[in-house]
C-alpha positions as CSV (number, residue, x, y, z in Angstrom):
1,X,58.7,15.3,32.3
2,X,55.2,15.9,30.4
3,X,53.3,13.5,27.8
4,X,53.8,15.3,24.3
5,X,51.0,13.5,22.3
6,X,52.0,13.4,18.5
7,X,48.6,13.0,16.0
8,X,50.0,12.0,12.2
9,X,47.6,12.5,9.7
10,X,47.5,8.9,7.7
11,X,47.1,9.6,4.2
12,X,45.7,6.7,2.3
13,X,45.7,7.1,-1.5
14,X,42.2,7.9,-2.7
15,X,40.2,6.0,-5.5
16,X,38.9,8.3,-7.9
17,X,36.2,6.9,-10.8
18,X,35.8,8.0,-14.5
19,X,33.2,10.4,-13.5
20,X,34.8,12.0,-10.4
21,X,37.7,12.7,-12.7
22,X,35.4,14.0,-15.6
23,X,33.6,16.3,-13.0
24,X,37.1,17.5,-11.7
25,X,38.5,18.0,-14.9
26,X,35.4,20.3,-15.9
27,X,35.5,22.1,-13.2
28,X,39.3,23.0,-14.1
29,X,38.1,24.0,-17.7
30,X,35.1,26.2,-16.0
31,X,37.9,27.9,-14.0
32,X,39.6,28.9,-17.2
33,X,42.2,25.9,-16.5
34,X,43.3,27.2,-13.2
35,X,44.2,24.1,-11.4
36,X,44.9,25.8,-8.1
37,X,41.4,26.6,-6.7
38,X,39.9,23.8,-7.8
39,X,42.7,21.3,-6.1
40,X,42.6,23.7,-3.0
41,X,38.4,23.6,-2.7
42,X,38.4,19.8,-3.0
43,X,41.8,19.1,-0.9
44,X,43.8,17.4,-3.2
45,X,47.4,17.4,-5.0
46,X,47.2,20.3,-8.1
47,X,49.8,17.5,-9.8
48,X,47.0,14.8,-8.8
49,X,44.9,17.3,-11.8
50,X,47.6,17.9,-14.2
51,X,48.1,14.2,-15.0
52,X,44.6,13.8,-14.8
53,X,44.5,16.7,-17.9
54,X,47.4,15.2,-19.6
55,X,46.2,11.6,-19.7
56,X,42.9,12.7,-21.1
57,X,44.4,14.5,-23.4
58,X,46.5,11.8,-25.2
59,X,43.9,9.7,-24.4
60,X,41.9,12.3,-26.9
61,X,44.8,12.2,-29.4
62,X,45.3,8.2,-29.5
63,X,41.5,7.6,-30.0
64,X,41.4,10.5,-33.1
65,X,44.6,9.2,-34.2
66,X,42.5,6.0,-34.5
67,X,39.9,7.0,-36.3
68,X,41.3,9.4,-38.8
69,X,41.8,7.0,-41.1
70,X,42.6,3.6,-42.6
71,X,46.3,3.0,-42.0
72,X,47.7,2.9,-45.8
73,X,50.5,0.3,-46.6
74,X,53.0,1.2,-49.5
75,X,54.1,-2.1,-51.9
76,X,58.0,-2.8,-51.2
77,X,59.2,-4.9,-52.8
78,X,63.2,-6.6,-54.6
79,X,63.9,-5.5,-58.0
80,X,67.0,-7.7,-59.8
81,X,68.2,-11.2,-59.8
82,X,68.9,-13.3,-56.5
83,X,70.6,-16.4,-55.7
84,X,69.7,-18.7,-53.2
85,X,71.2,-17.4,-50.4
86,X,70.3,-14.0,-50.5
87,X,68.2,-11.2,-52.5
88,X,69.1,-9.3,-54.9
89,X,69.7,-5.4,-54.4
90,X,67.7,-2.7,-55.9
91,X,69.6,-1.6,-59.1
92,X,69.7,1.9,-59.4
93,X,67.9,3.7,-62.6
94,X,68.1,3.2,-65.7
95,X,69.1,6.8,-66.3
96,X,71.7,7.8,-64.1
97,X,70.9,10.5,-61.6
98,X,72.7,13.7,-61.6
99,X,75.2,14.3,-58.8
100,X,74.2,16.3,-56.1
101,X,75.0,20.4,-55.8
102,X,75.6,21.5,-52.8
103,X,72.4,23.6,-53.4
104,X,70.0,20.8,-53.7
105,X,71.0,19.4,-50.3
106,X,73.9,20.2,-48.1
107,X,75.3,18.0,-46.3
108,X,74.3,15.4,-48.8
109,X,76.2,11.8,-49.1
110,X,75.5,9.6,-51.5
111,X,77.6,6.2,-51.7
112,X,77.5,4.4,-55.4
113,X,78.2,0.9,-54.7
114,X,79.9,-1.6,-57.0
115,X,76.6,-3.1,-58.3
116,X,74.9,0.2,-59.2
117,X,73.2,0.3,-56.0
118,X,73.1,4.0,-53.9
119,X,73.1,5.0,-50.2
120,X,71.8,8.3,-49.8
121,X,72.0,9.6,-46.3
122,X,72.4,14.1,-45.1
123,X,74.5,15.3,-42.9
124,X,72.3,14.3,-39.8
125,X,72.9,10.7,-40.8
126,X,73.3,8.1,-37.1
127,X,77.1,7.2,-38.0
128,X,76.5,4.0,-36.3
129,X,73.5,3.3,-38.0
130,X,75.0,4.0,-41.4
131,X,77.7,1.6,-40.2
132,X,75.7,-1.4,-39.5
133,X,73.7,-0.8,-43.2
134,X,77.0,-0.6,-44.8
135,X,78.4,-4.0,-43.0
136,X,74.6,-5.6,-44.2
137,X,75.2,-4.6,-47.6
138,X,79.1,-6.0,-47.8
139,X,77.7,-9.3,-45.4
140,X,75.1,-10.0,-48.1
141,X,77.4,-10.6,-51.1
């Protein structure tokens, strides 16, 4: 019987830095975004590129999220009488609000409770979710 030799290529994950990336990724956007020939010239993985591209890009979006703006903070606060134990619910206007038409928002639900308070959900509404509010609001009496 003859000696067969087997040679395995040993693939060791490579280290790339900021700028090999940066270089990579620019040559990508030269090629019109074709990932293909530029994975192919430099022998490397075309998915090793696309997540490359799709980190920078929310790394783009998370740092002009950032700076866009001051983050703005609306005022909430509890409108009625409490007692010790709990706080008071939000009394509903002083004018009552006209019922809903089916025009205005289908699918609409809006639950009067005893103490003049309103949940308003649509007809997308989590049922579970509505179920836990509903048990808060009848647990905090």
């Amino acid at each position: 019987m003859s000696e067969v030799e087997v040679l395995a290529r040993v693939e060791r994950r490579r280290k790339w830095t900021q700028a090999e990336k940066a270089a990579l990724l620019a040559e990508v956007d030269a090629a019109g975004g074709k990932v293909l020939p530029v994975a192919r010239r430099h022998g490397i993985s075309e998915s090793v590129l696309y997540n490359w591209r799709c980190a920078r890009k929310a790394a783009l979006e998370a740092s002009s999220a950032g700076s866009s703006g001051a983050i703005t903070f609306l005022p909430v606060g509890v409108i009625g009488e409490a007692t010790n134990e709990t706080p008071a619910m939000m009394p509903s206007m002083a004018s009552p609000r006209p019922p809903l038409g089916v025009e205005s928002r289908a699918g609409a639900i809006e639950i009067a409770l005893p103490d003049g308070s309103r949940v308003c959900v649509d007809a997308s509404v989590d049922e579970a979710a509505l179920s836990r509010v509903m048990r808060a609001i009848r647990g905090s009496r």
